[in-house]
C-alpha positions as CSV (number, residue, x, y, z in Angstrom):
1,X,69.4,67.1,115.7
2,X,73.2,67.0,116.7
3,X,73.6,64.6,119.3
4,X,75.5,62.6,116.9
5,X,77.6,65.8,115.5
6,X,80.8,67.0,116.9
7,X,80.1,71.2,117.9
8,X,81.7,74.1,117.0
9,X,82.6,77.3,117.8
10,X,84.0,80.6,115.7
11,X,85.8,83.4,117.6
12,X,86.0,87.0,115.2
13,X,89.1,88.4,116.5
14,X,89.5,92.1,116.1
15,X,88.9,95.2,116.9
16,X,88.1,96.3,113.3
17,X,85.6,94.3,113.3
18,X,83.9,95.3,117.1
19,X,84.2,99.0,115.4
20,X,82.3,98.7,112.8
21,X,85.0,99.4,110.2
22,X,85.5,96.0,109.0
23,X,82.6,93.7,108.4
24,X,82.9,90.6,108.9
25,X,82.6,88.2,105.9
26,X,83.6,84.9,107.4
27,X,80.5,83.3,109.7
28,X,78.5,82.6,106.3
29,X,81.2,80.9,105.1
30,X,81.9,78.6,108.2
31,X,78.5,78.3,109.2
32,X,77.7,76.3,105.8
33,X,80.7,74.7,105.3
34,X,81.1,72.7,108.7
35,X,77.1,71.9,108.0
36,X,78.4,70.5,105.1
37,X,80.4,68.0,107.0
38,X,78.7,67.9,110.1
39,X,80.0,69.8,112.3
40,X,77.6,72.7,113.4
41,X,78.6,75.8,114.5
42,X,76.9,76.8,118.0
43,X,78.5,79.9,118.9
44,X,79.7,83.0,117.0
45,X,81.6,85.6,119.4
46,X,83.2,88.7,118.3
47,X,86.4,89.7,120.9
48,X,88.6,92.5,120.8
49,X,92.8,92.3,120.2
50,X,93.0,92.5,124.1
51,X,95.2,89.4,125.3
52,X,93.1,88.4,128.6
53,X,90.1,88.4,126.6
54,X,91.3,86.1,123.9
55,X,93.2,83.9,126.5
56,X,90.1,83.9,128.4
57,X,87.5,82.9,125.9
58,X,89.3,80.4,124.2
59,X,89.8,78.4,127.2
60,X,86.3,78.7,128.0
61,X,84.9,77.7,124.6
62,X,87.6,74.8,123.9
63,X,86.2,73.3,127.1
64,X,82.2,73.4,125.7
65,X,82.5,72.6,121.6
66,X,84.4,69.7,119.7
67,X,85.9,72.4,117.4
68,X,87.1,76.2,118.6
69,X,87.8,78.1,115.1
70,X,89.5,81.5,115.1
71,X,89.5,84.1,112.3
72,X,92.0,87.3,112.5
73,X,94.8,88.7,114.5
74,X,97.9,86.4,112.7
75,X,99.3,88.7,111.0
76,X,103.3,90.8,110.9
77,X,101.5,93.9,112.9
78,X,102.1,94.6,116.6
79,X,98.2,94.0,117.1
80,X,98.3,90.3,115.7
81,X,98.7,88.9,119.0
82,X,96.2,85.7,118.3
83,X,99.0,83.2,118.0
84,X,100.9,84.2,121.5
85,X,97.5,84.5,123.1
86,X,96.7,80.7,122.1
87,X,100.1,79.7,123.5
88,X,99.8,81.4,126.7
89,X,95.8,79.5,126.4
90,X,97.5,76.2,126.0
91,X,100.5,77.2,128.7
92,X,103.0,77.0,125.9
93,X,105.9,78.7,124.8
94,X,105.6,80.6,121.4
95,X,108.8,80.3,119.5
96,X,109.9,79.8,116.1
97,X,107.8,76.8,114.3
98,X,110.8,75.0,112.0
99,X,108.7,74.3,109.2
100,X,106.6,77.5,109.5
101,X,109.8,79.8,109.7
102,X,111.4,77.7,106.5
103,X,108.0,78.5,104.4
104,X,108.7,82.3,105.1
105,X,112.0,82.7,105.1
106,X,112.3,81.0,101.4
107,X,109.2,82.8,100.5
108,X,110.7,86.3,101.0
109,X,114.1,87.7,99.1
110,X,117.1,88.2,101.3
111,X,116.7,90.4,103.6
112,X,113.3,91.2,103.9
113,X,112.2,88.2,106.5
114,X,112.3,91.0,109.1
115,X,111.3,90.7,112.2
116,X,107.6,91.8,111.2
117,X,107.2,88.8,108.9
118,X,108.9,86.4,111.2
119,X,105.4,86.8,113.9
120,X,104.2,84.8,111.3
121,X,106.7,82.0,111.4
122,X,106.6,82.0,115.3
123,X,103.6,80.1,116.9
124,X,102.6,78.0,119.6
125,X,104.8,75.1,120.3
126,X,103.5,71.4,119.3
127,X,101.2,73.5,116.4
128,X,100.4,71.9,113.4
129,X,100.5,73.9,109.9
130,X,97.0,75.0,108.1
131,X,98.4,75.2,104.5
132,X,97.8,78.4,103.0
133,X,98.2,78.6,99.8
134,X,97.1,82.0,99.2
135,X,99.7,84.0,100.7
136,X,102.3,81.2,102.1
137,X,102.2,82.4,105.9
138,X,100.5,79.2,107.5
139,X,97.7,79.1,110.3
140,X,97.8,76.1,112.6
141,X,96.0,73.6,115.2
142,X,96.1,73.5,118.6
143,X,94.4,70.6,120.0
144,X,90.6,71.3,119.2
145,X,91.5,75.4,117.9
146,X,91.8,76.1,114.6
147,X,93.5,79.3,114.3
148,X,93.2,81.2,110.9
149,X,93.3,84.3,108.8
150,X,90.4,86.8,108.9
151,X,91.1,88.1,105.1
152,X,88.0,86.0,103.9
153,X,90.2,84.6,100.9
154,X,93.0,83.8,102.3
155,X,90.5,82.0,105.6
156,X,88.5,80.4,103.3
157,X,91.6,78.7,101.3
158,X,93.0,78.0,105.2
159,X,89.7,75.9,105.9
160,X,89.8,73.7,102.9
161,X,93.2,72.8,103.5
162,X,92.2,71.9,107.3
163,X,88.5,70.3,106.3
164,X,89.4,66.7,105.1
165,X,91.1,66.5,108.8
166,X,88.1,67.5,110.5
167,X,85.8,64.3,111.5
168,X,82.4,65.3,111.1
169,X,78.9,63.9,111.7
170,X,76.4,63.5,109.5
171,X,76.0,66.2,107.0
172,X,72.9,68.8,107.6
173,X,70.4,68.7,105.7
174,X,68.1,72.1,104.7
175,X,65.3,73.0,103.0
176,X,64.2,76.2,102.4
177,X,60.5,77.8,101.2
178,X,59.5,81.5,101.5
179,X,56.3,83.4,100.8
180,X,55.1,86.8,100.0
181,X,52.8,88.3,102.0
182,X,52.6,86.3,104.6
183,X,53.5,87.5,108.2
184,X,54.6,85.0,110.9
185,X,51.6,85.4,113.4
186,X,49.4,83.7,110.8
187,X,51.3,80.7,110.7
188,X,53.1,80.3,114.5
189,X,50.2,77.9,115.7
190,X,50.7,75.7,112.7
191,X,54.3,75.5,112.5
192,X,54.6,75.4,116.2
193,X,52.6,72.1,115.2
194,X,55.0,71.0,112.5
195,X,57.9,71.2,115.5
196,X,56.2,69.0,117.5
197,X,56.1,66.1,114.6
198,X,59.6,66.4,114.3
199,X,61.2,67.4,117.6
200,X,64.7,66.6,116.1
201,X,65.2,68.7,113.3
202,X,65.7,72.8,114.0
203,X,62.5,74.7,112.1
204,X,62.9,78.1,112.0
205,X,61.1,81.5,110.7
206,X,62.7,84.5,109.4
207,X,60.6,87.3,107.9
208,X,62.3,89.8,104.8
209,X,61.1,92.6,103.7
210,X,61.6,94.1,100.2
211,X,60.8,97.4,98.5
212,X,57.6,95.6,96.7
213,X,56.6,93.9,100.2
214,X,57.4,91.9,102.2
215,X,57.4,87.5,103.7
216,X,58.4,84.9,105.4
217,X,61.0,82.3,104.9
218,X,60.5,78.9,106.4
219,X,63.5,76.4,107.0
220,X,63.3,72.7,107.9
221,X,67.5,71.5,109.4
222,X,68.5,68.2,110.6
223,X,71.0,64.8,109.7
224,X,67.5,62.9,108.2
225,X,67.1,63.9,104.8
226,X,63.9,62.5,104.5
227,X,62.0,64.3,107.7
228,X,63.5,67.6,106.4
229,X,61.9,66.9,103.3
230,X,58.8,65.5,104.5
231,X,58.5,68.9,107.0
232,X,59.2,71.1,104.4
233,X,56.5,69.8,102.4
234,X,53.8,70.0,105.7
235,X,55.4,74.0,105.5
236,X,54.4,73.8,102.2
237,X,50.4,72.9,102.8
238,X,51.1,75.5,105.7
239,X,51.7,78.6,103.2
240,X,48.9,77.3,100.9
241,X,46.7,76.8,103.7
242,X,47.0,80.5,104.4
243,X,46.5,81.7,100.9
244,X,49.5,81.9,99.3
245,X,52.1,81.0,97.3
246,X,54.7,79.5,98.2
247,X,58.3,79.1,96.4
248,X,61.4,76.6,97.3
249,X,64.3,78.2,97.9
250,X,65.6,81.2,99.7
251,X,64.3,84.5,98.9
252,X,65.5,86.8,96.1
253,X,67.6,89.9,97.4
Protein backbone atom coordinates (compact mmCIF):
# COMPACT_ATOMS: atom_id res chain seq x y z
CA UNK A 1 0.00 0.00 0.00
CA UNK A 2 2.91 2.56 0.78
CA UNK A 3 5.65 1.74 -1.35
CA UNK A 4 5.13 4.90 -3.03
CA UNK A 5 4.58 6.98 0.44
CA UNK A 6 7.22 8.56 2.33
CA UNK A 7 6.92 6.90 6.36
CA UNK A 8 6.56 8.27 9.51
CA UNK A 9 7.21 8.08 12.83
CA UNK A 10 5.69 9.95 16.21
CA UNK A 11 7.71 9.97 19.46
CA UNK A 12 5.30 10.96 22.88
CA UNK A 13 7.80 12.50 24.95
CA UNK A 14 7.00 12.55 28.67
CA UNK A 15 6.83 11.14 31.61
CA UNK A 16 3.22 12.43 32.30
CA UNK A 17 2.20 10.64 29.78
CA UNK A 18 4.24 6.98 30.60
CA UNK A 19 2.42 7.68 34.21
CA UNK A 20 -0.78 7.64 33.36
CA UNK A 21 -1.53 11.23 34.50
CA UNK A 22 -1.63 12.82 31.19
CA UNK A 23 -3.36 11.09 28.23
CA UNK A 24 -2.26 11.52 25.29
CA UNK A 25 -4.41 13.30 22.75
CA UNK A 26 -2.10 13.75 19.88
CA UNK A 27 -1.64 10.12 17.80
CA UNK A 28 -5.42 10.57 16.45
CA UNK A 29 -4.58 13.67 15.25
CA UNK A 30 -1.34 12.79 13.35
CA UNK A 31 -2.26 9.49 12.47
CA UNK A 32 -5.13 11.08 10.12
CA UNK A 33 -3.64 14.03 9.15
CA UNK A 34 -0.30 12.73 7.45
CA UNK A 35 -2.97 9.97 5.84
CA UNK A 36 -4.33 12.92 4.58
CA UNK A 37 -1.23 13.74 2.62
CA UNK A 38 0.38 10.58 2.40
CA UNK A 39 2.54 10.21 4.64
CA UNK A 40 1.60 7.16 7.06
CA UNK A 41 2.58 6.89 10.34
CA UNK A 42 4.25 3.40 11.18
CA UNK A 43 5.43 3.77 14.57
CA UNK A 44 4.01 5.37 17.76
CA UNK A 45 6.51 5.13 20.85
CA UNK A 46 6.01 6.67 24.13
CA UNK A 47 9.65 7.68 25.96
CA UNK A 48 10.31 9.02 29.15
CA UNK A 49 12.14 12.80 29.84
CA UNK A 50 15.41 10.77 30.27
CA UNK A 51 18.18 12.29 27.84
CA UNK A 52 19.84 8.83 26.57
CA UNK A 53 16.58 7.53 25.83
CA UNK A 54 15.46 10.41 23.67
CA UNK A 55 18.96 10.77 22.15
CA UNK A 56 18.89 7.20 21.56
CA UNK A 57 15.51 6.59 19.88
CA UNK A 58 15.57 9.41 17.67
CA UNK A 59 18.61 8.43 16.06
CA UNK A 60 17.33 5.08 15.64
CA UNK A 61 13.91 6.00 14.17
CA UNK A 62 15.36 8.99 11.91
CA UNK A 63 17.42 6.27 10.30
CA UNK A 64 14.15 3.81 9.52
CA UNK A 65 11.12 6.50 8.47
CA UNK A 66 11.03 9.51 5.93
CA UNK A 67 9.52 11.63 8.81
CA UNK A 68 10.50 11.39 12.79
CA UNK A 69 7.65 13.70 14.59
CA UNK A 70 8.00 14.61 18.23
CA UNK A 71 5.24 15.85 20.62
CA UNK A 72 6.25 17.28 24.26
CA UNK A 73 9.18 18.26 26.41
CA UNK A 74 9.85 22.05 24.65
CA UNK A 75 8.77 23.92 27.14
CA UNK A 76 10.48 26.86 29.99
CA UNK A 77 10.64 23.84 32.81
CA UNK A 78 13.91 22.06 33.83
CA UNK A 79 12.29 18.71 32.47
CA UNK A 80 11.81 20.11 28.76
CA UNK A 81 14.93 18.77 27.68
CA UNK A 82 13.56 17.58 24.00
CA UNK A 83 15.34 20.41 22.14
CA UNK A 84 19.01 19.80 23.74
CA UNK A 85 18.43 16.17 23.41
CA UNK A 86 17.82 16.59 19.43
CA UNK A 87 20.96 18.67 19.34
CA UNK A 88 23.16 16.31 21.07
CA UNK A 89 21.06 13.52 18.32
CA UNK A 90 22.23 15.64 15.53
CA UNK A 91 25.89 16.37 17.22
CA UNK A 92 25.04 19.98 17.45
CA UNK A 93 25.39 22.72 19.62
CA UNK A 94 22.17 24.17 21.23
CA UNK A 95 22.40 27.88 21.45
CA UNK A 96 20.34 30.79 21.03
CA UNK A 97 18.20 30.53 17.52
CA UNK A 98 18.25 34.48 16.32
CA UNK A 99 14.94 34.54 14.99
CA UNK A 100 13.50 32.19 17.70
CA UNK A 101 15.03 34.32 20.58
CA UNK A 102 13.63 37.74 18.70
CA UNK A 103 9.88 36.07 18.60
CA UNK A 104 10.20 35.78 22.58
CA UNK A 105 11.87 38.35 23.61
CA UNK A 106 9.32 40.92 21.80
CA UNK A 107 6.66 38.71 22.85
CA UNK A 108 7.22 39.15 26.59
CA UNK A 109 7.27 42.73 28.60
CA UNK A 110 10.64 43.89 29.89
CA UNK A 111 11.96 41.87 32.02
CA UNK A 112 10.21 38.86 32.16
CA UNK A 113 12.23 36.89 29.15
CA UNK A 114 13.90 35.13 32.07
CA UNK A 115 15.99 32.65 31.73
CA UNK A 116 12.98 30.02 31.95
CA UNK A 117 11.34 31.41 28.82
CA UNK A 118 14.60 31.78 26.97
CA UNK A 119 14.81 27.41 26.74
CA UNK A 120 12.35 28.23 24.37
CA UNK A 121 14.35 30.55 22.23
CA UNK A 122 17.49 28.24 22.39
CA UNK A 123 17.46 25.18 20.00
CA UNK A 124 19.51 23.17 17.99
CA UNK A 125 21.77 24.96 15.66
CA UNK A 126 20.86 24.96 11.70
CA UNK A 127 16.86 24.50 13.06
CA UNK A 128 14.27 25.76 11.17
CA UNK A 129 11.09 27.50 12.83
CA UNK A 130 7.52 25.58 13.07
CA UNK A 131 5.31 28.72 13.33
CA UNK A 132 3.13 28.65 16.31
CA UNK A 133 0.73 30.80 16.34
CA UNK A 134 -0.93 29.80 19.42
CA UNK A 135 1.35 30.68 21.97
CA UNK A 136 4.41 32.47 19.92
CA UNK A 137 7.31 30.03 21.31
CA UNK A 138 8.17 28.16 17.93
CA UNK A 139 8.95 24.35 17.37
CA UNK A 140 11.46 23.53 14.60
CA UNK A 141 13.04 20.89 12.00
CA UNK A 142 15.90 19.05 12.13
CA UNK A 143 16.63 17.32 9.01
CA UNK A 144 13.74 14.66 8.80
CA UNK A 145 12.46 15.49 12.92
CA UNK A 146 9.82 17.48 13.47
CA UNK A 147 9.90 18.63 16.94
CA UNK A 148 6.60 20.03 18.51
CA UNK A 149 4.43 20.92 21.46
CA UNK A 150 2.53 18.09 23.23
CA UNK A 151 -0.42 20.66 24.42
CA UNK A 152 -2.71 19.15 21.62
CA UNK A 153 -3.76 22.77 20.59
CA UNK A 154 -0.93 24.40 20.47
CA UNK A 155 0.66 20.74 18.33
CA UNK A 156 -1.99 20.69 16.21
CA UNK A 157 -1.62 24.57 15.18
CA UNK A 158 2.41 23.57 15.02
CA UNK A 159 1.55 20.85 12.26
CA UNK A 160 -0.48 22.94 9.98
CA UNK A 161 2.05 25.40 9.85
CA UNK A 162 4.79 22.64 8.99
CA UNK A 163 2.20 20.45 6.60
CA UNK A 164 2.34 22.36 3.23
CA UNK A 165 6.27 21.63 3.57
CA UNK A 166 5.88 18.06 4.07
CA UNK A 167 6.02 16.03 0.49
CA UNK A 168 3.70 13.44 0.73
CA UNK A 169 2.46 10.41 -1.39
CA UNK A 170 -0.66 9.73 -2.47
CA UNK A 171 -3.34 10.44 -0.08
CA UNK A 172 -5.03 7.25 1.86
CA UNK A 173 -7.93 6.34 1.13
CA UNK A 174 -10.57 4.58 3.90
CA UNK A 175 -13.71 3.12 4.05
CA UNK A 176 -15.28 2.10 6.91
CA UNK A 177 -18.54 -0.41 7.63
CA UNK A 178 -19.50 -1.95 11.03
CA UNK A 179 -22.20 -4.36 12.15
CA UNK A 180 -24.05 -5.44 15.12
CA UNK A 181 -23.99 -8.60 16.22
CA UNK A 182 -21.57 -10.00 14.43
CA UNK A 183 -18.33 -11.46 15.97
CA UNK A 184 -15.08 -11.76 13.98
CA UNK A 185 -14.76 -15.71 13.88
CA UNK A 186 -17.79 -15.74 11.55
CA UNK A 187 -16.30 -13.66 9.04
CA UNK A 188 -12.10 -14.34 9.28
CA UNK A 189 -12.41 -17.04 6.39
CA UNK A 190 -14.09 -14.58 4.12
CA UNK A 191 -12.28 -11.58 4.68
CA UNK A 192 -9.06 -13.43 4.88
CA UNK A 193 -10.41 -13.96 1.20
CA UNK A 194 -11.13 -10.36 0.49
CA UNK A 195 -7.12 -9.73 1.54
CA UNK A 196 -6.04 -11.97 -0.94
CA UNK A 197 -7.95 -10.00 -3.97
CA UNK A 198 -6.34 -7.01 -2.85
CA UNK A 199 -2.94 -7.68 -1.41
CA UNK A 200 -2.18 -3.89 -1.49
CA UNK A 201 -4.54 -2.26 0.49
CA UNK A 202 -4.39 -2.86 4.65
CA UNK A 203 -8.05 -4.54 5.65
CA UNK A 204 -8.48 -4.66 9.04
CA UNK A 205 -11.07 -5.85 11.96
CA UNK A 206 -11.80 -4.30 15.14
CA UNK A 207 -14.66 -5.54 17.30
CA UNK A 208 -16.72 -2.76 19.94
CA UNK A 209 -18.74 -3.49 22.31
CA UNK A 210 -21.65 -1.24 23.63
CA UNK A 211 -23.97 -1.44 26.55
CA UNK A 212 -26.93 -2.70 24.03
CA UNK A 213 -24.28 -5.32 22.40
CA UNK A 214 -21.88 -5.50 20.71
CA UNK A 215 -19.85 -5.75 16.53
CA UNK A 216 -17.53 -5.56 14.28
CA UNK A 217 -16.03 -2.78 12.35
CA UNK A 218 -14.47 -3.52 9.00
CA UNK A 219 -11.91 -1.11 7.28
CA UNK A 220 -10.72 -1.25 3.64
CA UNK A 221 -6.95 1.44 3.45
CA UNK A 222 -4.91 2.04 0.51
CA UNK A 223 -3.61 5.05 -2.31
CA UNK A 224 -6.40 3.38 -5.04
CA UNK A 225 -9.58 4.85 -4.32
CA UNK A 226 -11.43 2.60 -6.40
CA UNK A 227 -10.05 -0.99 -4.88
CA UNK A 228 -10.94 0.48 -1.42
CA UNK A 229 -14.25 1.07 -2.61
CA UNK A 230 -14.69 -1.92 -4.60
CA UNK A 231 -13.38 -4.11 -1.14
CA UNK A 232 -15.56 -2.36 1.01
CA UNK A 233 -18.38 -3.25 -0.96
CA UNK A 234 -17.17 -7.32 -1.20
CA UNK A 235 -17.22 -6.45 3.01
CA UNK A 236 -20.43 -5.33 2.48
CA UNK A 237 -21.98 -8.79 0.77
CA UNK A 238 -19.64 -10.25 3.63
CA UNK A 239 -21.93 -8.79 6.58
CA UNK A 240 -25.10 -9.60 4.64
CA UNK A 241 -23.91 -12.88 3.86
CA UNK A 242 -23.84 -13.52 7.49
CA UNK A 243 -27.14 -12.12 8.42
CA UNK A 244 -26.88 -8.84 9.08
CA UNK A 245 -26.95 -5.43 8.71
CA UNK A 246 -24.54 -3.67 7.76
CA UNK A 247 -23.95 0.30 8.04
CA UNK A 248 -21.09 2.70 6.33
CA UNK A 249 -19.27 4.48 8.55
CA UNK A 250 -17.62 4.04 11.89
CA UNK A 251 -19.51 3.02 14.79
CA UNK A 252 -21.55 5.26 17.09
CA UNK A 253 -19.92 5.81 20.66
Amino acid sequence: MTGSNPTACLLVIGNEVLSGRTQDANIKFLATRLGEIGIPLREVRVIPDIRETIVATVNEVRQKFDHVFTTGGIGPTHDDITSECIAAAFGVPWEPHPEAWGRLERHYKPGEFNPARQRMGTMPRGATLIDNAISIAPGFTMGNVHVMAGVPRIMQAMFESLAPTLQGGPPINSRTVHANGVMEGRIAEGLAEIQKRWPDLDIGSYPYYRMGGGGVALVAKGNDAEAVDAASAAITMLLRAVGSQPVQGEPPV
